[in-house]
N, C-alpha and C positions, 0 to 999 in steps of 0.2 A: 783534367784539371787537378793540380795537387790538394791534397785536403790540409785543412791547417793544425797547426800545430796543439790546439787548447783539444781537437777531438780526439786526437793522437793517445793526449794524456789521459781525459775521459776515457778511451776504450781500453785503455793498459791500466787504469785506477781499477774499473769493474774487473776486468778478468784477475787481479790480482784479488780482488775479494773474495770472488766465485771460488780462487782454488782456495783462501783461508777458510771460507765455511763450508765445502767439499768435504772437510776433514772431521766435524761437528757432526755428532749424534743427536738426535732429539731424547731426552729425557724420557727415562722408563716411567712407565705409569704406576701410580701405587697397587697392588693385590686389591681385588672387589672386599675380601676377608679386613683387609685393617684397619680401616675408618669404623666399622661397627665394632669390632673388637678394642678401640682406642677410646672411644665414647663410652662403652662398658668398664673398662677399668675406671675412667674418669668419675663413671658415678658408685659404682660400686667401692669407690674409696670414698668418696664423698657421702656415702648413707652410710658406711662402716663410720665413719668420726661421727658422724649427725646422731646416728644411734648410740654409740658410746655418752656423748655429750648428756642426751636427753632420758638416758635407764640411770643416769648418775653413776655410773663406770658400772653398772652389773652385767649389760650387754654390751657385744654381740659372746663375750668368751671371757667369764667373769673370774677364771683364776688367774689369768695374765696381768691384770689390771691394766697397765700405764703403754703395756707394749701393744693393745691395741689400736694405739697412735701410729705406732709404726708399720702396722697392717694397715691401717686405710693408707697412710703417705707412701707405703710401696708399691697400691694398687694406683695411685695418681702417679708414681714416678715413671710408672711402666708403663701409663695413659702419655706420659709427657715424651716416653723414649720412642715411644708406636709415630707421636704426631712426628718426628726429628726426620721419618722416612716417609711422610707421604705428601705426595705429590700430584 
């Protein structure tokens, strides 16, 4: 008995997907090391401003003054560049 024409196209649609995601890697998993090390900068920038704010600019590193800012916002930038790779 001939088969009809609509399973023809169903079983040549599948096989044409099967060889598209043949080709597809599954996504590498993030390192155990960079979610705990991306949480640490995040807070460790965040109690470097918190404690600047709160000593009235004499801590965490009182001859710098203003560029303390820039050290906690560095350790949050590199909290923000850690999250950009994990998965």
């Amino acid at each position: 008995m001939p088969k009809s024409k609509l399973r023809k196209k169903v079983q040549q649609h599948n096989a044409h997907e099967e060889q598209v995601h043949a080709g597809e890697t599954a996504p590498a998993e993030s390192p155990r090391w960079l979610a705990p090390v991306m949480v640490t900068n995040f807070l460790v920038g965040l109690i470097w401003i918190v404690v600047y704010y709160v000593s009235q600019t004499r801590f965490p590193i009182s001859g710098i003054g203003a560029w303390n800012m820039i050290i906690g916002f560095s350790f949050i930038a590199v909290g923000f560049s850690l999250a950009t790779k994990w998965r």
